[in-house]
LOLUMGU-756684 format. One line per 8 residues: their letters; for each residue z, x, y of N, C-alpha, C, O, CB. Coordinates in pm, 1 decimal, decimal comma. Glycine has a CB too. Layout:
<nodes>
A = Z/X/Y/Z/X/Y/Z/X/Y/Z/X/Y/Z/X/Y  ...
</nodes>
This chain:
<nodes>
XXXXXXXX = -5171,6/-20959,2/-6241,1/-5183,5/-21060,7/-6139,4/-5259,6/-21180,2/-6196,0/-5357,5/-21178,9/-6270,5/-5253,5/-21004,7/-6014,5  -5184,5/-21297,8/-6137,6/-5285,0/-21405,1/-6190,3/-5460,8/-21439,5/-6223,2/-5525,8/-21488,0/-6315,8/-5257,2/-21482,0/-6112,6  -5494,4/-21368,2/-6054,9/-5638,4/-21364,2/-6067,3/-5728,3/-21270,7/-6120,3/-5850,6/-21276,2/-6107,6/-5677,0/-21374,5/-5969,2  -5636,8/-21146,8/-6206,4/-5689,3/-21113,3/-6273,6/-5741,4/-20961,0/-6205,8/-5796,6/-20878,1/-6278,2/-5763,8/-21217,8/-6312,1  -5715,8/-20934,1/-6051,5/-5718,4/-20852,6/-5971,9/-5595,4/-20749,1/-5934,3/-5493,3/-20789,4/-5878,7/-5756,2/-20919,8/-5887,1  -5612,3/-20639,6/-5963,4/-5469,4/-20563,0/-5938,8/-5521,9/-20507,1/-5850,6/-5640,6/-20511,6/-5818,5/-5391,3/-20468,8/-6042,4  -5381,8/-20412,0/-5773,5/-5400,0/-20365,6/-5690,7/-5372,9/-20223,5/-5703,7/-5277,1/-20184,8/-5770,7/-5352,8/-20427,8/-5614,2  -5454,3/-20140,1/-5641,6/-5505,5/-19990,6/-5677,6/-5322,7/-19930,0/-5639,1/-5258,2/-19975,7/-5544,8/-5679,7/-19911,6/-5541,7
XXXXXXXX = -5279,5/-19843,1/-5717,0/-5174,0/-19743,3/-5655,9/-5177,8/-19688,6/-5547,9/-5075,6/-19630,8/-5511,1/-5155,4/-19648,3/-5715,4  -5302,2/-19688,5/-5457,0/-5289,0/-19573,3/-5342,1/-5254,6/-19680,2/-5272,3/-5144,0/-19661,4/-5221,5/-5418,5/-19467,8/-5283,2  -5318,6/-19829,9/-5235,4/-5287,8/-19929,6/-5186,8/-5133,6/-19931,0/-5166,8/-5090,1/-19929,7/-5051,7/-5342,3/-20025,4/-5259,4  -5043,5/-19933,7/-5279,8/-4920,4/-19954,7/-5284,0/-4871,8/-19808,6/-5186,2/-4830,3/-19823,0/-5071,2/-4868,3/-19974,4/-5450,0  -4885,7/-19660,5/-5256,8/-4872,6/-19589,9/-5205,5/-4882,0/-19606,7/-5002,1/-4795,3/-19574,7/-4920,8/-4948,7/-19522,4/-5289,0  -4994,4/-19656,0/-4981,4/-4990,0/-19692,8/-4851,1/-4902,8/-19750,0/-4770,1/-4860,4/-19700,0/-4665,9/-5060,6/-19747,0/-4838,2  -4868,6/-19873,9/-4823,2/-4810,8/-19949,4/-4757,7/-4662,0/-19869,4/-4762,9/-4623,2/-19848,9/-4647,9/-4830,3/-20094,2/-4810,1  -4570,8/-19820,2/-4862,2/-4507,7/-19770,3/-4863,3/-4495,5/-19653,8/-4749,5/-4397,7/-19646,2/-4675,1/-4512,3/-19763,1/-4964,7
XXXXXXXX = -4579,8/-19585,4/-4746,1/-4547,8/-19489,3/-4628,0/-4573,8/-19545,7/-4517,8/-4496,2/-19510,0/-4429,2/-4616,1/-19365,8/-4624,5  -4684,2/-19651,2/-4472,1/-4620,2/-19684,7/-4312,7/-4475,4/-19769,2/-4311,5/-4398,1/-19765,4/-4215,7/-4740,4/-19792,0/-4219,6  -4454,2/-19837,7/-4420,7/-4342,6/-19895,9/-4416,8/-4189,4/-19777,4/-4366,2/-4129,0/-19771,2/-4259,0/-4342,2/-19963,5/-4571,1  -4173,8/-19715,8/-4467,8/-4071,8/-19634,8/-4444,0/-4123,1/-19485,5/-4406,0/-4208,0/-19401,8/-4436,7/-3983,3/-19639,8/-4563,9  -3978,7/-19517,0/-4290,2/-4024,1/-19362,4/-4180,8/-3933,4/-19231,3/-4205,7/-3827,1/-19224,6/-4144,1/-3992,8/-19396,7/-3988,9  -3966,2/-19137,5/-4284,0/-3914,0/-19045,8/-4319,0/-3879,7/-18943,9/-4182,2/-3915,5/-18985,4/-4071,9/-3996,7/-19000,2/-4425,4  -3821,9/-18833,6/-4190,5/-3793,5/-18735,4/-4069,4/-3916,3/-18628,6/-4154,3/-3935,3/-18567,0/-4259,2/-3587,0/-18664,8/-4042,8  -3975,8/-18660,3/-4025,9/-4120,2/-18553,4/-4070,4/-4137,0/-18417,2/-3949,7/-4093,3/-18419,0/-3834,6/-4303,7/-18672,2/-4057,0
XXXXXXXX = -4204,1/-18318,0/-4008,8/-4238,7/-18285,4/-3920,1/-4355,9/-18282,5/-3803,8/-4442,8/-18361,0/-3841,6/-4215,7/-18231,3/-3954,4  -4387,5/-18232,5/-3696,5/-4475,9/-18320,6/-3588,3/-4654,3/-18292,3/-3643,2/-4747,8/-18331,5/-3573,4/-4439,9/-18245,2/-3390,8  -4678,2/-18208,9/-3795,6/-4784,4/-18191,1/-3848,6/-4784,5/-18339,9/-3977,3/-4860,0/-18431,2/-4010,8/-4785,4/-18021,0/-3901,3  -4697,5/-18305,7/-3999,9/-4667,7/-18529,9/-4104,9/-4697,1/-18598,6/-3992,5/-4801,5/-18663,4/-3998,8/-4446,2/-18618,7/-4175,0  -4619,0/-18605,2/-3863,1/-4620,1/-18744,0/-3827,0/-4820,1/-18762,3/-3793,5/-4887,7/-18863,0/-3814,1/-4489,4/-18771,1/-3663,0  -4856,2/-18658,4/-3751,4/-4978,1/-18645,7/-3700,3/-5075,2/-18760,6/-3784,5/-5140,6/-18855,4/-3741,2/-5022,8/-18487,7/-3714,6  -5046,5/-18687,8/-3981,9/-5127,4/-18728,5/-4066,3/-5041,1/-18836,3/-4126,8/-5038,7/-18849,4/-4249,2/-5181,2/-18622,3/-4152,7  -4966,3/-18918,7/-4043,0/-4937,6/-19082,7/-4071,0/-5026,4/-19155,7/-4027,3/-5087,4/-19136,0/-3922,2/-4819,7/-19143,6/-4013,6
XXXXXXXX = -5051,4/-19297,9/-4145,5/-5163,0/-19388,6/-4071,4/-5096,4/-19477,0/-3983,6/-4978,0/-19508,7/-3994,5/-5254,1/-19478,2/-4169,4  -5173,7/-19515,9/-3897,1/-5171,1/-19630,1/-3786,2/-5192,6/-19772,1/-3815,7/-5128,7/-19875,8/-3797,8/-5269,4/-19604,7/-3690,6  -5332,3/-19732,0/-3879,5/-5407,9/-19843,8/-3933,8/-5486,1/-19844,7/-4051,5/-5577,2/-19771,6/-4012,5/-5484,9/-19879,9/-3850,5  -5510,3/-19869,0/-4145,1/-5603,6/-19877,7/-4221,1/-5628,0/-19995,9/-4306,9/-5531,2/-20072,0/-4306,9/-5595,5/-19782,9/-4280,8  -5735,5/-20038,1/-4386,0/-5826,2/-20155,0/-4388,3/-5814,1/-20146,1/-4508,9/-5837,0/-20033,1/-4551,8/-5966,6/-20162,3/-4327,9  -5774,9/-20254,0/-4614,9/-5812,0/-20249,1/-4770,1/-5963,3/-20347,3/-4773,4/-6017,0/-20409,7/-4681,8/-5662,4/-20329,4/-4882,1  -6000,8/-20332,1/-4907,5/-6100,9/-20448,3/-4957,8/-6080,7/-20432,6/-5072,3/-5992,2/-20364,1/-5123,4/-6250,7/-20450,2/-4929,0  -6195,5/-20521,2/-5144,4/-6245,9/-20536,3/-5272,9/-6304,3/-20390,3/-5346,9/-6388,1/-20328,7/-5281,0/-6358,9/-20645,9/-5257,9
XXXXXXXX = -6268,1/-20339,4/-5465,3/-6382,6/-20268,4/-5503,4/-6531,1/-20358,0/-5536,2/-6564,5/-20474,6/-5515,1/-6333,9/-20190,8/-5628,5  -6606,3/-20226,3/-5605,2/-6756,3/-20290,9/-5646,3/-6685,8/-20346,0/-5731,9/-6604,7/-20405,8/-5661,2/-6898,6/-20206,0/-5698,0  -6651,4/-20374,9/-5868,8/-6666,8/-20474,4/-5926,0/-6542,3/-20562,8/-5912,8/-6495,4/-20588,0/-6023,7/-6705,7/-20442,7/-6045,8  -6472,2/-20619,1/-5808,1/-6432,3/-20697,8/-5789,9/-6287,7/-20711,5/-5845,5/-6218,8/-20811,2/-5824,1/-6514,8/-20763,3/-5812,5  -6252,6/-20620,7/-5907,3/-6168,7/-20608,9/-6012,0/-6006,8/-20492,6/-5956,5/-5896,5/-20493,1/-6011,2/-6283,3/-20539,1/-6147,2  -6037,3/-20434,0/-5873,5/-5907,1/-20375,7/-5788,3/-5895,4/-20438,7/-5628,8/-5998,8/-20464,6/-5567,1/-5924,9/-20193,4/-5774,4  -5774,7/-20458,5/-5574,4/-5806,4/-20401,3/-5375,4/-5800,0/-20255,3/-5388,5/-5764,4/-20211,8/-5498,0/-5654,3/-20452,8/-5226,1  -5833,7/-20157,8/-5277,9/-5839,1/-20066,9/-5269,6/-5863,6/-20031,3/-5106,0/-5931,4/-20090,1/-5021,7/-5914,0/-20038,5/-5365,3
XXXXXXXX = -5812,7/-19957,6/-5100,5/-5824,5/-19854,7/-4962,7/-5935,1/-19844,0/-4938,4/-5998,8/-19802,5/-5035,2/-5777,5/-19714,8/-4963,2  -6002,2/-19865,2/-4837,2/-6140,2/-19844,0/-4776,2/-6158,8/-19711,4/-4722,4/-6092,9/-19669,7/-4627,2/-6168,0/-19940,2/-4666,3  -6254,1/-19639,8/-4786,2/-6308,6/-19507,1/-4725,9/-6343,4/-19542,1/-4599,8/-6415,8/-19632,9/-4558,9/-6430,5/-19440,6/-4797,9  -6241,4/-19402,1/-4507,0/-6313,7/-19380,5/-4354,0/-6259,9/-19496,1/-4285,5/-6280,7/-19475,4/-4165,9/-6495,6/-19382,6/-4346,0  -6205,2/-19599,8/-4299,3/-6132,0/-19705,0/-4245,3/-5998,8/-19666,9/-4208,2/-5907,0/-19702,6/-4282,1/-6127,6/-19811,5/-4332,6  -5970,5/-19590,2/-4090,1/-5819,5/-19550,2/-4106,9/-5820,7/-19491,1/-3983,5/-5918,5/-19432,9/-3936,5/-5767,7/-19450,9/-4235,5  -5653,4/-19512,0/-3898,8/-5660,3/-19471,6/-3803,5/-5528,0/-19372,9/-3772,8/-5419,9/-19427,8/-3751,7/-5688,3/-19576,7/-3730,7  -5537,7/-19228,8/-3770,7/-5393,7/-19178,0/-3797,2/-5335,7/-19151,1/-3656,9/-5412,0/-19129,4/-3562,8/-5388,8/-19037,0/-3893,6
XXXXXXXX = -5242,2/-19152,0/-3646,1/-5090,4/-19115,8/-3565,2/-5157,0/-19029,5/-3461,7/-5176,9/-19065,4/-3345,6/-4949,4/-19018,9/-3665,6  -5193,8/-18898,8/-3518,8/-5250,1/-18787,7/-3492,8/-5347,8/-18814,0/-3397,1/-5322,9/-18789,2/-3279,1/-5295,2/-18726,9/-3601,6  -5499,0/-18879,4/-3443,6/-5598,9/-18901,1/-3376,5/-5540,2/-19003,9/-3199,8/-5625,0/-19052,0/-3124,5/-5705,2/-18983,7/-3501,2  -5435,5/-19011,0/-3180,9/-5407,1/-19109,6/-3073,1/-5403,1/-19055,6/-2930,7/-5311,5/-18973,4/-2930,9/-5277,4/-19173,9/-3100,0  -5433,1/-19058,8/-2863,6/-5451,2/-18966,9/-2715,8/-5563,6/-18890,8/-2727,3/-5622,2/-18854,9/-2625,2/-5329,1/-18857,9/-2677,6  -5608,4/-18856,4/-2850,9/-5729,4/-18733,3/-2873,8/-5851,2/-18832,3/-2896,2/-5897,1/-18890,5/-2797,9/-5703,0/-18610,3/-3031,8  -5911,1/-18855,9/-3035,6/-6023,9/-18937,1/-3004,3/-6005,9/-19108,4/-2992,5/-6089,0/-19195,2/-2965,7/-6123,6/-18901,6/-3114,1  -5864,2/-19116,5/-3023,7/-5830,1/-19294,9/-2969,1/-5750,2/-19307,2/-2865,2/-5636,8/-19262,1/-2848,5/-5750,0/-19394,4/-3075,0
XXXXXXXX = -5824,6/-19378,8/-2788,5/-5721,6/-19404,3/-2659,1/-5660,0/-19491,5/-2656,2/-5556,3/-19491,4/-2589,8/-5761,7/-19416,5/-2544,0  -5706,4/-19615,5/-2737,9/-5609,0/-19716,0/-2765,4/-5639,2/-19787,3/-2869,0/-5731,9/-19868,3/-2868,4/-5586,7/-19798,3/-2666,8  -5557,3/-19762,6/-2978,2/-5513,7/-19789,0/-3046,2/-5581,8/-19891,6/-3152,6/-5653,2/-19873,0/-3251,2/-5427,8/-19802,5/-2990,8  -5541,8/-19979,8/-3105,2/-5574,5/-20122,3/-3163,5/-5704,6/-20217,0/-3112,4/-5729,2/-20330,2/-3153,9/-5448,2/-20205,9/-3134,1  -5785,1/-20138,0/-3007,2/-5919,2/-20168,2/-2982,5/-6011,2/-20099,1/-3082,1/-6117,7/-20145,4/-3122,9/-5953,2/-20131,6/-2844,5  -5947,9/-19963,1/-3121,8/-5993,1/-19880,2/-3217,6/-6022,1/-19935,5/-3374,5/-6114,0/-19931,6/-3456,4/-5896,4/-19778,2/-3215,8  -5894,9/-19985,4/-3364,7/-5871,9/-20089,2/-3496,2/-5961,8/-20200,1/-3506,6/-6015,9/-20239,0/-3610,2/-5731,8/-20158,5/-3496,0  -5976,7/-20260,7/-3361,5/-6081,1/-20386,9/-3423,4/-6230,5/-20347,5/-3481,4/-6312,0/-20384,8/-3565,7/-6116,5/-20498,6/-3293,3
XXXXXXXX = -6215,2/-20266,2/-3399,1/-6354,1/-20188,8/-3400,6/-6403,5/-20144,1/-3543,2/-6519,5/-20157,4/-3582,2/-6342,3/-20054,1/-3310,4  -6311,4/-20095,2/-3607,9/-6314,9/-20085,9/-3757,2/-6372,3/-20202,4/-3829,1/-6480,0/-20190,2/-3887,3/-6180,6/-20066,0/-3808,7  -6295,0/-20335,2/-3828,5/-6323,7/-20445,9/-3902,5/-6449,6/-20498,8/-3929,2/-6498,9/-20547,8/-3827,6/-6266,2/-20530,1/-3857,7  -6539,2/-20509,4/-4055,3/-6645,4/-20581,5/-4050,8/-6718,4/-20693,1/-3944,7/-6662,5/-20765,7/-3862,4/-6624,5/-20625,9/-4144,0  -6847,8/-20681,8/-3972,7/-6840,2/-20777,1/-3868,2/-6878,0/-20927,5/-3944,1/-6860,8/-21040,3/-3898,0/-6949,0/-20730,2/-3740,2  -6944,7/-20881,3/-4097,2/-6972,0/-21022,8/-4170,2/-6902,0/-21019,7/-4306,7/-6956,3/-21065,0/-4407,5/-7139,3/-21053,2/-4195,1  -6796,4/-20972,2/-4306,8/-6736,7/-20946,0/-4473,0/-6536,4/-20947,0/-4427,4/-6489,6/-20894,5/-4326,4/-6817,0/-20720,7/-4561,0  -6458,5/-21018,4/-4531,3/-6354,6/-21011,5/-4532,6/-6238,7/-20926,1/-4562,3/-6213,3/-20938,4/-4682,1/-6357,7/-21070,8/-4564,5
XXXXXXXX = -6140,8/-20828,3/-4493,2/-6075,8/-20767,3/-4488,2/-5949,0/-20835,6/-4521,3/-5920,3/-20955,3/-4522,3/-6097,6/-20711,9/-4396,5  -5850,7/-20683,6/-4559,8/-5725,8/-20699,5/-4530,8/-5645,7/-20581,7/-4451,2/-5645,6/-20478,1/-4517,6/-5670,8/-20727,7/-4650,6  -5611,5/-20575,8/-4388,6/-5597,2/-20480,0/-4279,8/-5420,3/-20414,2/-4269,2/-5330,5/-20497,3/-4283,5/-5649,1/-20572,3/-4130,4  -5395,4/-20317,5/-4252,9/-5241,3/-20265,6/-4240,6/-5264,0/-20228,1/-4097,7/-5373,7/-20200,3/-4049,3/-5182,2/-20126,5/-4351,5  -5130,6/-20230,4/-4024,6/-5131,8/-20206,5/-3874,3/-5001,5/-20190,1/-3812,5/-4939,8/-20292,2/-3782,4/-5197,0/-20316,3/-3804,1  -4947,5/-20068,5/-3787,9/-4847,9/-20018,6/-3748,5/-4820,8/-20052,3/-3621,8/-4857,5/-19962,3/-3546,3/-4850,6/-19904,8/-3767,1  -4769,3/-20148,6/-3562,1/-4762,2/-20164,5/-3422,4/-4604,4/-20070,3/-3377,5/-4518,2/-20025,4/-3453,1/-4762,6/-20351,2/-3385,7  -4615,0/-20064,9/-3202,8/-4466,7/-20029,2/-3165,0/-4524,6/-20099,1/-3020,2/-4624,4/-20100,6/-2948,2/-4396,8/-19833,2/-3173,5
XXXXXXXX = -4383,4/-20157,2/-3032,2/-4334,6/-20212,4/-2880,7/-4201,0/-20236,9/-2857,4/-4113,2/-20226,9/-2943,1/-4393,2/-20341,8/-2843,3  -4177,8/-20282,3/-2693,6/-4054,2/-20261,5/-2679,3/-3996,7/-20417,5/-2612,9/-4057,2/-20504,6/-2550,5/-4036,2/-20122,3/-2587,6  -3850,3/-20406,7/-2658,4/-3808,5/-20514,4/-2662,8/-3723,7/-20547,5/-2514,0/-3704,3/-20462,6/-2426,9/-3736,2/-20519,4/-2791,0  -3689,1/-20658,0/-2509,0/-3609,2/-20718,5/-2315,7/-3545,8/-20609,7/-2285,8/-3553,1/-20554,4/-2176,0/-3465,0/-20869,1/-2295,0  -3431,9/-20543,9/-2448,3/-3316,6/-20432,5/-2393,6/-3403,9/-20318,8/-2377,2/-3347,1/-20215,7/-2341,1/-3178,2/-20391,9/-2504,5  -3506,5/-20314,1/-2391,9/-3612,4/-20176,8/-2379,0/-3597,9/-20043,1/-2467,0/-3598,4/-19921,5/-2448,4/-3599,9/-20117,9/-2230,0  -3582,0/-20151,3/-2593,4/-3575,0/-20041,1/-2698,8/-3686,6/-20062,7/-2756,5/-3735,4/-20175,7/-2758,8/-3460,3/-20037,7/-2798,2  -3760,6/-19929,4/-2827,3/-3882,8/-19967,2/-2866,9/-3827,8/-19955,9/-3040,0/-3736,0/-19894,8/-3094,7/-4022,7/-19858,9/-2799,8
XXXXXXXX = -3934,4/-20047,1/-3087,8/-3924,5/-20116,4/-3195,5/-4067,2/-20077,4/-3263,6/-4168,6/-20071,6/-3194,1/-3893,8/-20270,3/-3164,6  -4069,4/-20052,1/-3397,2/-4169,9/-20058,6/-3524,4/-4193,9/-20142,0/-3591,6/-4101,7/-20166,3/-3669,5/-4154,7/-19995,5/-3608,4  -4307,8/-20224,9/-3605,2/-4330,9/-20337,2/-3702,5/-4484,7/-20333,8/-3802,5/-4584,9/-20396,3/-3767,4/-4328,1/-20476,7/-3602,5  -4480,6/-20277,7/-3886,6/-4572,9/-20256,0/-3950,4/-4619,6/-20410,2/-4027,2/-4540,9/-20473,5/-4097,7/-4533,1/-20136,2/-4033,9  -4776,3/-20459,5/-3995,2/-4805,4/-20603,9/-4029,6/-4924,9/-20607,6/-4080,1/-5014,4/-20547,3/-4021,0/-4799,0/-20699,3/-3921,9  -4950,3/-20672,4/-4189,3/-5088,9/-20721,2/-4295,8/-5164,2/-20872,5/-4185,2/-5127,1/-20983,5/-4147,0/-5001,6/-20803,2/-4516,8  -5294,3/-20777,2/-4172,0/-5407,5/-20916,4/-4123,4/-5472,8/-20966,1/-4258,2/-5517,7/-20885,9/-4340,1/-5559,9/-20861,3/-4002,7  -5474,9/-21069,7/-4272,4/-5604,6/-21127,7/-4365,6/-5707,6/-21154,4/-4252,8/-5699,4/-21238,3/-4163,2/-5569,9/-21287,4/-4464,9
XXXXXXXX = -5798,6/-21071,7/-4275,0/-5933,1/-21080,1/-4200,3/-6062,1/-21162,7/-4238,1/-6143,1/-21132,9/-4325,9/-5977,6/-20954,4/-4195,8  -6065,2/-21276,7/-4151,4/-6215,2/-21355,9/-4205,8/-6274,9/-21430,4/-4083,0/-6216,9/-21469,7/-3981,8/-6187,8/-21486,9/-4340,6  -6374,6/-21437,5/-4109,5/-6476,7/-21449,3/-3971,9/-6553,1/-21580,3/-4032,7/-6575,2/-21613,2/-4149,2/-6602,7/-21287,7/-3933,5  -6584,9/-21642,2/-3907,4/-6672,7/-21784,7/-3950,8/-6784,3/-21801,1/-4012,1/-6811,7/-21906,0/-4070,4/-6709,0/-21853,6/-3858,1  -6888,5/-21665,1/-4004,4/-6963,1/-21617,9/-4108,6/-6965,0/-21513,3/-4219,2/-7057,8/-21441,2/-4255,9/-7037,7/-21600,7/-4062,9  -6810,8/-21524,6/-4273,7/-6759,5/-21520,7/-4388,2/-6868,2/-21586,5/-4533,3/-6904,5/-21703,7/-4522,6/-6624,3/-21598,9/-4357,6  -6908,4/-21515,8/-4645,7/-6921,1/-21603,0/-4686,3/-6844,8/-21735,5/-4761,6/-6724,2/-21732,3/-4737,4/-6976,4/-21557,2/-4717,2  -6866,4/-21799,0/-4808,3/-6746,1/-21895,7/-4868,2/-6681,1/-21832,9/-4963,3/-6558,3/-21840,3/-4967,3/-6788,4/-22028,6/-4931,4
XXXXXXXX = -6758,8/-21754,0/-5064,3/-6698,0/-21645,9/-5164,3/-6632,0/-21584,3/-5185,2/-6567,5/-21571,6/-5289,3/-6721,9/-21586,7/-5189,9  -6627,9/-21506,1/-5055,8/-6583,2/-21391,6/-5010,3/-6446,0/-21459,3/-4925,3/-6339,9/-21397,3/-4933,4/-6706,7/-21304,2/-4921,3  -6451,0/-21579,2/-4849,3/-6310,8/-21641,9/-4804,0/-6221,4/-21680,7/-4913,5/-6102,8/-21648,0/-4910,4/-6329,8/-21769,6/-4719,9  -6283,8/-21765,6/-5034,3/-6243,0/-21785,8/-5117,9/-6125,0/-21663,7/-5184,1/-6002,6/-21658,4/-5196,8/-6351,0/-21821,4/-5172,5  -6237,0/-21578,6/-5214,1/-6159,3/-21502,3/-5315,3/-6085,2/-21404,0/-5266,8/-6009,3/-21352,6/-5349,0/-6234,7/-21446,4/-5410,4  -6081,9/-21337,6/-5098,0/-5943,1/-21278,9/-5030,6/-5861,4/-21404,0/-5024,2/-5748,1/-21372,1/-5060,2/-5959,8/-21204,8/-4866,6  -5866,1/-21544,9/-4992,3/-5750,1/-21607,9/-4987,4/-5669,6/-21649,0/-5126,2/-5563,6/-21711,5/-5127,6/-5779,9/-21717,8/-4911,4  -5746,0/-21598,1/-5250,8/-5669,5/-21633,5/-5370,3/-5638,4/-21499,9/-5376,7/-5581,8/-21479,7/-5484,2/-5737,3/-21707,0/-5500,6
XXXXXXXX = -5649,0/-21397,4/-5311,2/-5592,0/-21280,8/-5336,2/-5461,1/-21224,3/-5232,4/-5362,4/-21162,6/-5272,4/-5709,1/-21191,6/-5336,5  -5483,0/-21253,6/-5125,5/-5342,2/-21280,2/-5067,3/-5236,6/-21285,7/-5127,7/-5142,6/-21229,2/-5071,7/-5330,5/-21377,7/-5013,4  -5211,8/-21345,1/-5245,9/-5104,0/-21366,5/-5294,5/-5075,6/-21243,1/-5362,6/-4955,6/-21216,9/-5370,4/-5101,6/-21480,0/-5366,3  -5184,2/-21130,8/-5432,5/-5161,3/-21008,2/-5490,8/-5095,5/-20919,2/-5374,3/-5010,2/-20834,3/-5400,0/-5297,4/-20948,8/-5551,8  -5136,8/-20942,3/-5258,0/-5093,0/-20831,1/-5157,8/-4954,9/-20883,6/-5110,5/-4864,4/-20800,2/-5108,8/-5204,1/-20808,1/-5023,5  -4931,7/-20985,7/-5079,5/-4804,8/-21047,3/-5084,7/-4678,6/-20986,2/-5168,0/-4578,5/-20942,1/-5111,5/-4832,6/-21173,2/-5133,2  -4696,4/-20989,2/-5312,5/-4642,5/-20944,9/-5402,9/-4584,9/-20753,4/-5393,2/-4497,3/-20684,4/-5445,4/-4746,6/-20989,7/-5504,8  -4684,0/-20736,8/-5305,4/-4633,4/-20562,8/-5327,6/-4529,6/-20506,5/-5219,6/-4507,8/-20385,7/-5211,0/-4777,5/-20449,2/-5310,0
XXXXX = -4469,4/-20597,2/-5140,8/-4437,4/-20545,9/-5048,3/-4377,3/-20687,3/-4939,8/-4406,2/-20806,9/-4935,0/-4560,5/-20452,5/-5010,0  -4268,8/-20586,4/-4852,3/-4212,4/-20746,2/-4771,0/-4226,4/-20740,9/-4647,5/-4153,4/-20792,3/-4562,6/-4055,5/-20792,7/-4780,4  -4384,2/-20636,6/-4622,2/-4449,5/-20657,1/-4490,5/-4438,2/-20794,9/-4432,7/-4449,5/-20892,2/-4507,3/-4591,5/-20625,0/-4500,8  -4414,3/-20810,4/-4292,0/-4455,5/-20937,1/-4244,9/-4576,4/-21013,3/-4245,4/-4673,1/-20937,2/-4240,6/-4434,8/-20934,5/-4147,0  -4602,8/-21111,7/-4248,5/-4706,8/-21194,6/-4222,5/-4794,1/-21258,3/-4093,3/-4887,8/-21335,4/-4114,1/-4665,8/-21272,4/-4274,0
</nodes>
């Protein structure tokens, strides 16, 4: 990658499985993620999957009741993320629909550094995949 930042295999691995939906059985679908959060490693030098940042299939009705409040709830409150997020909803004909989507996460007390260098990295996560934006 240009900036000199690659991106970890499990990362890729990730996105790949919420992306494509295999015929699983109802113990897989359980341990599919929902949500989960990349960052920076310590030295700056991979993205990587964030330990404990993750929200599976499974855990939904049991200790999450909803979903994507769960999810915010995850996100830093002074440091920049990049976030995976499996949404489902349903459309006018009332078919429900899957759209799995990348947040770039940054907050106004971001530092500049730290905005800086997820927005020159965007472009690495971009590259792995033709998640939406």
């Amino acid at each position: 990658m240009a900036s000199g930042v690659t991106v970890h295999d499990e990362v890729i691995k990730v996105f790949n499985d919420m992306k494509v939906r295999k015929y699983s059985s109802p113990e897989e679908v359980k341990k599919r993620k929902k949500a989960v959060l990349f960052c920076l490693s310590d030295d700056k030098k991979q993205i990587i999957v964030e330990d404990a940042r993750e929200i599976l299939v499974g855990d939904i009705g049991e200790a999450v009741q909803d979903p994507y409040a769960s999810f915010v709830k995850l996100l830093p409150l002074a440091d920049c993320r990049y976030a995976l997020y499996d949404a489902t909803y349903e459309t006018k004909e009332s078919k429900k629909e899957d759209l799995v989507f990348i947040f770039w996460y940054v907050l106004k007390m971001s530092s500049v550094d730290c905005k800086s260098l997820y927005m020159l990295l965007n472009m690495n996560i971009k590259m792995i995949s033709s998640i939406r934006y």
